[in-house]
C-alpha beads as a LAMMPS data file, in Angstrom:
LAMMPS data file: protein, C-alpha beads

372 atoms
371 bonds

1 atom types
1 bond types

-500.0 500.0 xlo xhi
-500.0 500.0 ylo yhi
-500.0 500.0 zlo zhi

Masses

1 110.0

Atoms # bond

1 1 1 232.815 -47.399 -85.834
2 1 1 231.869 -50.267 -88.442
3 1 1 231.533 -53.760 -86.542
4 1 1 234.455 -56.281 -87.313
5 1 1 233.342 -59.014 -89.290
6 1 1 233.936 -62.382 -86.786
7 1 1 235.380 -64.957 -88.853
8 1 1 236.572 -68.340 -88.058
9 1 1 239.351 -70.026 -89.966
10 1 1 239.078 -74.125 -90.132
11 1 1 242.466 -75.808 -90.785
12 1 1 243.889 -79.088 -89.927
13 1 1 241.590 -82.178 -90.436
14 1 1 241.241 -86.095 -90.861
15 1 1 242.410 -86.139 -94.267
16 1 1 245.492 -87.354 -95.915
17 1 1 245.879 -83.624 -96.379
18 1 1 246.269 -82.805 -93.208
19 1 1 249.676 -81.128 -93.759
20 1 1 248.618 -79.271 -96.725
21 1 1 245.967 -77.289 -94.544
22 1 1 248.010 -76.182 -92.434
23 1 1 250.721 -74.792 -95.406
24 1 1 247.351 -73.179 -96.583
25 1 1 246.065 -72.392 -93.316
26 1 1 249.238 -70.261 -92.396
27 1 1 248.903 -68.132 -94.903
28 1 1 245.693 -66.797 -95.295
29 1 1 245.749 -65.934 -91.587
30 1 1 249.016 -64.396 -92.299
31 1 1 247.271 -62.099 -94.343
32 1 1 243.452 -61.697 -92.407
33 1 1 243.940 -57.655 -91.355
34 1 1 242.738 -58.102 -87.598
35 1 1 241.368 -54.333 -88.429
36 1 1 239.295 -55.811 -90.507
37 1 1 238.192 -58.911 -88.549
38 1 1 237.968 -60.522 -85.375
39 1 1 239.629 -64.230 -86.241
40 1 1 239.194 -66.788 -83.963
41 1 1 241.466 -70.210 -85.479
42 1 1 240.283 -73.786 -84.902
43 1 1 241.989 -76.792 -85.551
44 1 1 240.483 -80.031 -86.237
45 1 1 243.377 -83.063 -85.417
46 1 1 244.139 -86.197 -87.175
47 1 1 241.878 -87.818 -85.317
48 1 1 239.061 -85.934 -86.203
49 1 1 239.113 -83.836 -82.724
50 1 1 238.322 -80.050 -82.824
51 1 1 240.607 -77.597 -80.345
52 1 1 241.442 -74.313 -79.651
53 1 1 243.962 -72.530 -77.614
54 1 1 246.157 -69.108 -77.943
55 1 1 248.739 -71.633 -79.695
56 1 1 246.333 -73.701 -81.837
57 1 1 248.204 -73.846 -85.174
58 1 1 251.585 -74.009 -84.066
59 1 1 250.161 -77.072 -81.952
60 1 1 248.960 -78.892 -84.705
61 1 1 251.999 -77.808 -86.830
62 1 1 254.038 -80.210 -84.222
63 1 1 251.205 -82.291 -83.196
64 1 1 251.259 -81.545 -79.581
65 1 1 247.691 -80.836 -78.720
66 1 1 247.901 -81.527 -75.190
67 1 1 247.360 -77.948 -73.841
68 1 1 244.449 -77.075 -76.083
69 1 1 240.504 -77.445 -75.076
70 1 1 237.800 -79.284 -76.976
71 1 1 235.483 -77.410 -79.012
72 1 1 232.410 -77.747 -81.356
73 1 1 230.389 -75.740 -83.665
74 1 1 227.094 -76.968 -83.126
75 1 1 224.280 -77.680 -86.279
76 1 1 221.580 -76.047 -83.936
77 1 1 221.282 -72.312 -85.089
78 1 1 219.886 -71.283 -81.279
79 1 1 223.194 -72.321 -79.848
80 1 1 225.127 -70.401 -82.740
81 1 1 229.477 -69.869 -82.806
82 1 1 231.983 -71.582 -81.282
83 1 1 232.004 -73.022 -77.674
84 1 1 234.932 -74.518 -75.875
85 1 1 233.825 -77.720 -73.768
86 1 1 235.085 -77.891 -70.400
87 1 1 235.165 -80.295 -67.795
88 1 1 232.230 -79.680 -64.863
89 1 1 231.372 -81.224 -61.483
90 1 1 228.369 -83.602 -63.101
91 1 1 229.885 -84.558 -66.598
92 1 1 230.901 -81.549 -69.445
93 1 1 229.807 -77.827 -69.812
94 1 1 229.822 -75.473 -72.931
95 1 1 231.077 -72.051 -72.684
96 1 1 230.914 -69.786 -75.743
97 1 1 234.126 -68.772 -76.916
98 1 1 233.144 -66.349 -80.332
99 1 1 230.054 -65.530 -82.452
100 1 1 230.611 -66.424 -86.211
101 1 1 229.719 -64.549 -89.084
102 1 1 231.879 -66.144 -91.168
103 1 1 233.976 -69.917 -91.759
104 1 1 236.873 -69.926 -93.846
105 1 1 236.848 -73.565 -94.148
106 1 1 241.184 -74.047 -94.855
107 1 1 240.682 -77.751 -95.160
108 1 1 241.803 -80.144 -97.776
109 1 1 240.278 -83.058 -99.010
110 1 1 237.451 -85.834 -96.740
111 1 1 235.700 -84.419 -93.791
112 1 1 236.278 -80.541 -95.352
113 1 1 236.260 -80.365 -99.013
114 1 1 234.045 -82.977 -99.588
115 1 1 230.770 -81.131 -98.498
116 1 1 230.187 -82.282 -94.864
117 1 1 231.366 -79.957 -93.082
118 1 1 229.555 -77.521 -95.402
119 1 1 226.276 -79.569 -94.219
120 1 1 227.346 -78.756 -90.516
121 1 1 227.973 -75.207 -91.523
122 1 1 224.499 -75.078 -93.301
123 1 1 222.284 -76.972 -90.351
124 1 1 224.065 -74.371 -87.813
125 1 1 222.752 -71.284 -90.138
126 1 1 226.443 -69.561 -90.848
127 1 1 228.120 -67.887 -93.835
128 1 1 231.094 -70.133 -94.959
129 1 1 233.506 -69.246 -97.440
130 1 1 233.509 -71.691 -100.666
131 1 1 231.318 -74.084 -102.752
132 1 1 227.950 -75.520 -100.997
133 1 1 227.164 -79.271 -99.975
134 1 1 226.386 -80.095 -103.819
135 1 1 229.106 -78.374 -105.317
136 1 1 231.305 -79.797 -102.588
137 1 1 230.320 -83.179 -103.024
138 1 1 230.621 -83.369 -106.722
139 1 1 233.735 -81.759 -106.936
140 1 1 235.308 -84.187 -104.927
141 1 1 234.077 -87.085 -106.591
142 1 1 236.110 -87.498 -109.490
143 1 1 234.081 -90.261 -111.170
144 1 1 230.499 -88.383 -110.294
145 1 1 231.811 -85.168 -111.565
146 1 1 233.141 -87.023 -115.063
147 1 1 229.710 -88.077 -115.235
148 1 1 228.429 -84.596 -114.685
149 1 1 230.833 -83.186 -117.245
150 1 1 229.763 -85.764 -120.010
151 1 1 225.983 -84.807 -119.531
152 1 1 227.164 -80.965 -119.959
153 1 1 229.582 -81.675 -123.322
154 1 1 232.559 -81.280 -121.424
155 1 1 235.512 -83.381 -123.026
156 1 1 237.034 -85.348 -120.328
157 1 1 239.465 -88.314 -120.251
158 1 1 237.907 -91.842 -120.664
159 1 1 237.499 -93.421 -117.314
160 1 1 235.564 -96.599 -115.642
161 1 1 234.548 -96.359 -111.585
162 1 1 235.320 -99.404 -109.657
163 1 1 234.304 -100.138 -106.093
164 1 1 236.752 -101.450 -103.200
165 1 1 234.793 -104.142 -102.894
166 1 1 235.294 -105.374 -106.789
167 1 1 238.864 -105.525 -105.752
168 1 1 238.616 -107.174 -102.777
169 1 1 236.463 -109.772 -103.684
170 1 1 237.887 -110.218 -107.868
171 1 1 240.732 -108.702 -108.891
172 1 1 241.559 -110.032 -111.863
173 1 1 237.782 -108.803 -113.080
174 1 1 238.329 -105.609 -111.826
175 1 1 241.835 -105.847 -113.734
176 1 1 239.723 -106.599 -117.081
177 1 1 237.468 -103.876 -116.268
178 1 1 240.448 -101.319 -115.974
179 1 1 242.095 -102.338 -119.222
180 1 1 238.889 -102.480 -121.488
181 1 1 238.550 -98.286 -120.693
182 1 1 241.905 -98.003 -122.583
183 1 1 245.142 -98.630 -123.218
184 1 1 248.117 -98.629 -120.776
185 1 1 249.530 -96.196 -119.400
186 1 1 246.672 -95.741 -117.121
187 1 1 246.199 -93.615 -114.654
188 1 1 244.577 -95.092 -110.667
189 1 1 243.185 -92.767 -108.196
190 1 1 240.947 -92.145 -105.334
191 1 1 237.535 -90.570 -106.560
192 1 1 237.263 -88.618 -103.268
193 1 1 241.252 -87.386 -102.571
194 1 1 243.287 -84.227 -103.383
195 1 1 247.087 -82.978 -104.045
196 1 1 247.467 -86.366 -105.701
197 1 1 247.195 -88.643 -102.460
198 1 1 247.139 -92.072 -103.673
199 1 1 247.707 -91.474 -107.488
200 1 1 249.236 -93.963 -109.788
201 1 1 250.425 -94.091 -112.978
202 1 1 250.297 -97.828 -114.153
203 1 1 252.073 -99.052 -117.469
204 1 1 251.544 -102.949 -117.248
205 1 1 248.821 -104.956 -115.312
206 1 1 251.664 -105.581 -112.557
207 1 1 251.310 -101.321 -111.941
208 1 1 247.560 -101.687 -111.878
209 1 1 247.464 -104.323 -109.579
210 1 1 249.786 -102.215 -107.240
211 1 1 247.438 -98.853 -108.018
212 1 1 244.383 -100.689 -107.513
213 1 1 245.074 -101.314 -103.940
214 1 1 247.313 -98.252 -103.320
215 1 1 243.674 -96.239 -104.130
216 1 1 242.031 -98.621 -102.065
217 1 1 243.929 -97.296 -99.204
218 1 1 241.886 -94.409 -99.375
219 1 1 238.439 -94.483 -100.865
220 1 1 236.078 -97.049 -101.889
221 1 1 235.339 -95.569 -104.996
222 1 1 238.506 -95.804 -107.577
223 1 1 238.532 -93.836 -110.690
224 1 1 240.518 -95.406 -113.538
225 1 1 241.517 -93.056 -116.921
226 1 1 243.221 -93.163 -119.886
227 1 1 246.615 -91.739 -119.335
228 1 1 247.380 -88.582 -121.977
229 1 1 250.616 -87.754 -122.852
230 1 1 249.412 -83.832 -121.975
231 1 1 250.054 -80.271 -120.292
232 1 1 248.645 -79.672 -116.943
233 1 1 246.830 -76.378 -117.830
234 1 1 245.123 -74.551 -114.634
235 1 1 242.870 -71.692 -114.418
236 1 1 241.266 -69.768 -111.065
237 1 1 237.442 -69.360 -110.770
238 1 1 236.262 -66.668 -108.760
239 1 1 232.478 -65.731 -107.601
240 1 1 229.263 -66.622 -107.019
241 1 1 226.430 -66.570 -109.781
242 1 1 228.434 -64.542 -112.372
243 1 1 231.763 -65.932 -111.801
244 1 1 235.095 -65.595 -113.735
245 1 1 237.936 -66.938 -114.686
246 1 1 241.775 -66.152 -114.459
247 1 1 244.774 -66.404 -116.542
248 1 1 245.355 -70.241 -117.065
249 1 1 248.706 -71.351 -116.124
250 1 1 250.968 -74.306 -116.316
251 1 1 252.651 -77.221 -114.377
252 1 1 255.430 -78.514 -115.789
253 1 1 255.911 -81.283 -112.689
254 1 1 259.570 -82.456 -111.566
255 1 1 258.877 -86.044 -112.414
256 1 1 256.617 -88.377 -114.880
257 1 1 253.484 -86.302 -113.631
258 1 1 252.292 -83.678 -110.533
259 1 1 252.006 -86.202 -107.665
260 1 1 251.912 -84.925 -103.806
261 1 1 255.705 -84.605 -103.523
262 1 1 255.947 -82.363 -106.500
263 1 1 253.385 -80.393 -105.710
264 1 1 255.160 -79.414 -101.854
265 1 1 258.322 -81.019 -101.776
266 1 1 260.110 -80.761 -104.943
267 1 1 261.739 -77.516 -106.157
268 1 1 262.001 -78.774 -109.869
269 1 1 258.624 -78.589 -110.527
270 1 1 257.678 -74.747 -111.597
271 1 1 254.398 -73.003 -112.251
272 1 1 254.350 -71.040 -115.969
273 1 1 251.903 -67.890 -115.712
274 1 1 250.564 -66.936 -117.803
275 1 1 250.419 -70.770 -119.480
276 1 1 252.290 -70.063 -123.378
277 1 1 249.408 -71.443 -125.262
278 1 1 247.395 -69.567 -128.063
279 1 1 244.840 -67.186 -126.780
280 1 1 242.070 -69.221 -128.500
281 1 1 243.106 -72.029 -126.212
282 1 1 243.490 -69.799 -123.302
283 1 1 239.994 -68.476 -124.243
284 1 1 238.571 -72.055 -124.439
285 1 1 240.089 -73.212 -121.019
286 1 1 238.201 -70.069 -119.010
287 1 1 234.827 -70.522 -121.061
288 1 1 235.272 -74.539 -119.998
289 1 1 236.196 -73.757 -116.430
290 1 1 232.724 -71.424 -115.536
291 1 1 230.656 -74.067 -117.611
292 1 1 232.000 -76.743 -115.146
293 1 1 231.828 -74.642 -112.037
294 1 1 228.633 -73.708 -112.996
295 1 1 227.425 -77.294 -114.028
296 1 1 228.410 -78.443 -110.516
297 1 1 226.684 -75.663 -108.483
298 1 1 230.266 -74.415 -107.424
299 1 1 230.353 -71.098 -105.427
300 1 1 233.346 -68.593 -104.023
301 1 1 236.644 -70.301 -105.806
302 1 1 237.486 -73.586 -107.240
303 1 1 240.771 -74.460 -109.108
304 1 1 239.523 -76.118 -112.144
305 1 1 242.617 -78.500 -114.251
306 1 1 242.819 -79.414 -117.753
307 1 1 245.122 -81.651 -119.837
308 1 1 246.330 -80.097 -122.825
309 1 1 246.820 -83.308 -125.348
310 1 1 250.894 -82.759 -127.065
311 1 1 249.757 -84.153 -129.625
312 1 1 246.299 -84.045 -131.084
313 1 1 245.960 -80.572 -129.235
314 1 1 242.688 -81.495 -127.462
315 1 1 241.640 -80.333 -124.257
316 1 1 240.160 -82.432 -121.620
317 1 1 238.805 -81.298 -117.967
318 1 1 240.297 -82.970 -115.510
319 1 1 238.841 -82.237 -112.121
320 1 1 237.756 -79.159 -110.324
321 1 1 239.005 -78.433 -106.947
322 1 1 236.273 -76.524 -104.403
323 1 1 238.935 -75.918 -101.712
324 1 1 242.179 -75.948 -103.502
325 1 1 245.864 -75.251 -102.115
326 1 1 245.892 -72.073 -100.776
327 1 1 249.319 -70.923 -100.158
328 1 1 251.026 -67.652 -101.404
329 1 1 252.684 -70.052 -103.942
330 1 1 250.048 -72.046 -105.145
331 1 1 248.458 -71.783 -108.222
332 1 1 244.926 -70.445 -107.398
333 1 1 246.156 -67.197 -105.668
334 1 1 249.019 -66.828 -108.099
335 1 1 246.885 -66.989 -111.290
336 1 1 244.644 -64.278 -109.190
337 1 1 247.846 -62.398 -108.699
338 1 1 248.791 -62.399 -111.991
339 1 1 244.922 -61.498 -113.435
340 1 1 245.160 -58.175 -111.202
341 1 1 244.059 -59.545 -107.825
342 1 1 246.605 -59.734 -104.903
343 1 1 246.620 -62.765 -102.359
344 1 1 245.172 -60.197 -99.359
345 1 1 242.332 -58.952 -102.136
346 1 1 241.734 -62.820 -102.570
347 1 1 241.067 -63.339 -98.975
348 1 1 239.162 -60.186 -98.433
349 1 1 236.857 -60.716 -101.601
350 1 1 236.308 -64.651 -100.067
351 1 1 234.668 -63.360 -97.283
352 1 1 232.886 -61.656 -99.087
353 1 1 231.247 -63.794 -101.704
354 1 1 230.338 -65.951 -98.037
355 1 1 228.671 -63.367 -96.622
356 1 1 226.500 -62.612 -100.257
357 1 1 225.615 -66.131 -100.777
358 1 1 224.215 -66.457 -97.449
359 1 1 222.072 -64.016 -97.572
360 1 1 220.795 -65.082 -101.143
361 1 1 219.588 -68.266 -99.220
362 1 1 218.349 -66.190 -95.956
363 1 1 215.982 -65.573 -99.319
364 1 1 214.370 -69.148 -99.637
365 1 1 211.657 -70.049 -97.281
366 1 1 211.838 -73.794 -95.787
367 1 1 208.467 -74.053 -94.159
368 1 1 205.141 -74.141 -96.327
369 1 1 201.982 -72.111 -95.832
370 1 1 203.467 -70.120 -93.481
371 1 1 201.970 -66.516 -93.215
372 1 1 204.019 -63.832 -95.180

Bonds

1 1 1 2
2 1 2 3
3 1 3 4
4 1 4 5
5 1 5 6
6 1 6 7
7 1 7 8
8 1 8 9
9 1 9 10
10 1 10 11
11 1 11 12
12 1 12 13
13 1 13 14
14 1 14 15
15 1 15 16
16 1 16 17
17 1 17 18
18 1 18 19
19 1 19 20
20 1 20 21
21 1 21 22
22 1 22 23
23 1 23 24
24 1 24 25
25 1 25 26
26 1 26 27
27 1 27 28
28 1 28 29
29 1 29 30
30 1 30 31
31 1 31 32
32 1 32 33
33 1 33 34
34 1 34 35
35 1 35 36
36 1 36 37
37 1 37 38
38 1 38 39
39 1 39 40
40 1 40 41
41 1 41 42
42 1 42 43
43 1 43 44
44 1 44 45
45 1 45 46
46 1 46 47
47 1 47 48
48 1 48 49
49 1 49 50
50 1 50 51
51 1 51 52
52 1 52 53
53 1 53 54
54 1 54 55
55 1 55 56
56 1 56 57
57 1 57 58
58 1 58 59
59 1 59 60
60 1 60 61
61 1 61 62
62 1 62 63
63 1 63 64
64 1 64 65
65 1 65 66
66 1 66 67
67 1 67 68
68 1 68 69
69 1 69 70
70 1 70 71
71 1 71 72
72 1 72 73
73 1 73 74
74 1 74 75
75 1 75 76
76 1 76 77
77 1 77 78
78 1 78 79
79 1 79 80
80 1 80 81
81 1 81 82
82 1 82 83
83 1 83 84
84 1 84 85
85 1 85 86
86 1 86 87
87 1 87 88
88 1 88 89
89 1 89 90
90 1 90 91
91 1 91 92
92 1 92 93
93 1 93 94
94 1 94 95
95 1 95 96
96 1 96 97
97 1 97 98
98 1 98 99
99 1 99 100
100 1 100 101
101 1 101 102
102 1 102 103
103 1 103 104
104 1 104 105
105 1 105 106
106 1 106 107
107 1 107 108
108 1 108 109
109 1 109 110
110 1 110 111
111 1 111 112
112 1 112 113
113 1 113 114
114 1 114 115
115 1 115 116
116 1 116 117
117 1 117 118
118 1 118 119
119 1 119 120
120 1 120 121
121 1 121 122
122 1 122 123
123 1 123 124
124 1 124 125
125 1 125 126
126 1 126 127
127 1 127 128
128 1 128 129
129 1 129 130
130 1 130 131
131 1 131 132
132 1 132 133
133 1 133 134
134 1 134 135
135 1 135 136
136 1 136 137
137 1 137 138
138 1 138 139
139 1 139 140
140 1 140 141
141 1 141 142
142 1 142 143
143 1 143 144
144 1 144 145
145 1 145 146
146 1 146 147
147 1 147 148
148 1 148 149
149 1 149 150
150 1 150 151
151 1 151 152
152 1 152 153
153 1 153 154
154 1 154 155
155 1 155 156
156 1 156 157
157 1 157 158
158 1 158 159
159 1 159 160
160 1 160 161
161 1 161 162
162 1 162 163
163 1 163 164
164 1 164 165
165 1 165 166
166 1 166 167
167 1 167 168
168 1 168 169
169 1 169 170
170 1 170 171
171 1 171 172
172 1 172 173
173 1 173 174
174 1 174 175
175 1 175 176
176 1 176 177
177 1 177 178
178 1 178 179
179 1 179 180
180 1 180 181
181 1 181 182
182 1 182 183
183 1 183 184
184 1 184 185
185 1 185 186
186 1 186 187
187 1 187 188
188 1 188 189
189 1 189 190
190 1 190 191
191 1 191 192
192 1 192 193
193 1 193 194
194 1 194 195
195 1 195 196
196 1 196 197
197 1 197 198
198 1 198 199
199 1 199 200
200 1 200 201
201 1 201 202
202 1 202 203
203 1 203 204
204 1 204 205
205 1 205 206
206 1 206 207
207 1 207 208
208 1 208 209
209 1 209 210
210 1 210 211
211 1 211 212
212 1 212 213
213 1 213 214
214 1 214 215
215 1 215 216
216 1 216 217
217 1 217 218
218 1 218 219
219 1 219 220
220 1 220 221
221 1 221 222
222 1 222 223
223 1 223 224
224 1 224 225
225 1 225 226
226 1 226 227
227 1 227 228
228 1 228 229
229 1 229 230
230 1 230 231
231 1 231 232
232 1 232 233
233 1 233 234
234 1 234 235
235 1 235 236
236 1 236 237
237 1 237 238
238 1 238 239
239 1 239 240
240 1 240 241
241 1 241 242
242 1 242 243
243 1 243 244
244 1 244 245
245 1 245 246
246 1 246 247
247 1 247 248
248 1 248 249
249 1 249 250
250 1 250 251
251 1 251 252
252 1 252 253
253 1 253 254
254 1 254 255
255 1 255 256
256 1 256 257
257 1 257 258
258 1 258 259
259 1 259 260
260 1 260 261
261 1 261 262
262 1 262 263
263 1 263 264
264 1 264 265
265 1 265 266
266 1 266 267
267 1 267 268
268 1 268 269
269 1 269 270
270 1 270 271
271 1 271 272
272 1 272 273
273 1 273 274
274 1 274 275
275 1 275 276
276 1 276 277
277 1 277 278
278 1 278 279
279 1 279 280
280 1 280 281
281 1 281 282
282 1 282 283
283 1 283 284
284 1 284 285
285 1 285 286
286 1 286 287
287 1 287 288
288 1 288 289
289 1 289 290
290 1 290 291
291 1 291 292
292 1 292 293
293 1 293 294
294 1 294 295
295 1 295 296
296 1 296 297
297 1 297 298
298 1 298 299
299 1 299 300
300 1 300 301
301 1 301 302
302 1 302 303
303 1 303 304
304 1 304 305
305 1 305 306
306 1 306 307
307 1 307 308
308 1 308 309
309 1 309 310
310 1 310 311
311 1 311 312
312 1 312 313
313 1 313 314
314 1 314 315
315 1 315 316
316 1 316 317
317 1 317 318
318 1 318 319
319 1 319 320
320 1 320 321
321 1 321 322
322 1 322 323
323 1 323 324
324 1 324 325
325 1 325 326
326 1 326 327
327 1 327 328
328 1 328 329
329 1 329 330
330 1 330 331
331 1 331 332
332 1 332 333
333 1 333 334
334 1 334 335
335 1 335 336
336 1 336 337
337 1 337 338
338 1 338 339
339 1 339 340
340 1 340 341
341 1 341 342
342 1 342 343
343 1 343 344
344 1 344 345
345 1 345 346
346 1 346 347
347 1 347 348
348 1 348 349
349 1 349 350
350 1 350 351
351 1 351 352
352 1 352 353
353 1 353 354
354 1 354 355
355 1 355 356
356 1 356 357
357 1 357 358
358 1 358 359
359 1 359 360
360 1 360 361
361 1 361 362
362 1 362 363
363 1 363 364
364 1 364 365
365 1 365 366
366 1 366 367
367 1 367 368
368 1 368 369
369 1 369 370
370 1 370 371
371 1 371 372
């Protein structure tokens, strides 16, 4: 009988998406065939803290932790899976819990999308489902990765990076600095944030003060761009070094755009799929999605977003997302779904892309002169 792949599913986290990971979280172990695999869940709290227990997600769900042990993968390959930490006579012991052949990394946002936990993940020499430590890193970064997409001919929206500390020590320069990219309406946001946390859309300086320090909140790098009276067009990526791209689809949001509570809380907002745009646009949005998921070293899946101009017709990239929302009514698995490629395919196919990129670097040697 064929071992079971051991695979640990990630979900919870620091981030201001805490809430979303576990939506996301839920359902691809809904879906993991314990046939298939031997699944071991492990929450990371707000606070940063990583547990497990027989109830693990339905503790986080209702933030009562209390009952659950401490836990830690650790970046030393020797020591490799998951140990619980328990209390001993002369300070703390480790007791293995699982072996790990596989992360599914379920988590949204800083401290999981934005490639540091993939650097744990690499340093403790185990297969993890998703984009690397670069791709990670620039995908998050909104204002790196419009730089990135510029160098590769990319249209994106006009933009200008501004620090915290601009803010905080001259507003009103930072103001000028803001309005000189273009004119209002203009849209604020955290360069390293996801499902629209701290988003604003500003129509007089009064609305970019308040968006300048609403993004604040949150990062220390604040993207400013050109607001576009535009479609939200979305496609899926899927794969590894020959990756493809699914139907696009659209968002036509509840309110003035697709901020956090539309995306999870409102029913008005719907999801169009396929998106009703010509086929030589639809074409254009997939051949612009792998040329930005390949520009940015993504691997596995990333949600890449467009804006669809109303009226010039242009199309801009927006962002790419390396970990995006990954419930059975989100967009990346339902653009899958509707290319062909059901949510428990998704999952299995995941895994699977982990398990082939790791051993494509198992290829590349790290010491020099070594004997062959």
């Amino acid at each position: 009988m064929e071992q079971k792949l051991r695979v640990g599913v990630i979900f919870g986290g620091r981030s201001g998406e805490h809430e979303v990971s576990l939506m996301s979280a839920h359902s691809v172990l809904s879906v993991l065939d314990p046939a298939c695999y031997e699944i071991t869940p492990i929450g990371i709290t707000r606070q940063g803290a990583w547990v497990v227990g027989p109830d693990v997600f339905e503790a986080l769900e209702h933030a009562q932790t209390q009952g659950l042990a401490p836990a830690a993968i650790f970046p030393d390959p020797s020591r490799s899976g998951l140990y619980r930490i328990k209390p001993a006579t002369q300070g703390e012991a480790l007791e293995l819990i699982a072996r790990l052949d596989v992360v599914f990394p379920v988590l949204h946002g800083t401290f999981g999308e934005d490639g540091t936990l993939q650097g744990l993940l690499e340093m403790a020499d185990v297969a993890y489902v998703g984009s690397g430590v670069l791709g990670s890193a620039v995908g998050m970064d909104k204002a790196l990765f419009k730089d990135l997409m510029r160098a590769n001919q990319i249209p994106v929206p006009d933009s200008i990076l501004i620090l915290r500390d601009q803010i905080q020590r001259d507003i009103q320069s930072a103001l000028d600095l803001a309005e000189a990219t273009a004119t209002y309406p203009l849209f604020v946001k955290p360069a390293n944030m996801g499902s629209s946390v701290g988003v604003t859309k500003c129509r007089t300086r009064s609305d970019l003060v308040e968006g300048l320090l609403e993004a604040a909140r949150y990062d220390r790098r604040i993207l400013v761009e050109k607001g576009i009276d535009a479609r939200e067009i979305e496609v899926s990526v899927l794969g590894n070094l020959d990756p493809q791209a699914s139907v696009p689809g659209e968002i036509i949001p509840a309110g003035d755009f697709y901020t956090y509570s539309a995306k999870y809380q409102d029913e008005g907002s719907q999801l169009v799929i396929p998106a009703p745009i010509p086929d030589s646009t639809a074409a254009q949005v997939r051949e612009l999605a792998i040329r930005a998921y390949q520009a940015a070293d993504c691997a596995g899946m990333a949600r890449v977003d467009f804006l669809l101009d109303r009226q010039s017709g242009e199309l801009y990239l927006s962002e790419v997302n390396t970990i995006p929302g990954f419930t059975r009514i989100s967009m990346y698995p339902k653009l899958w779904e509707a290319s062909g490629l059901a949510y428990p395919a998704l999952v299995d196919r995941l895994i699977a892309l982990a398990v082939e990129r790791k051993a494509d670097r198992d290829r590349s040697e790290h010491e020099y002169g070594r004997p062959q």
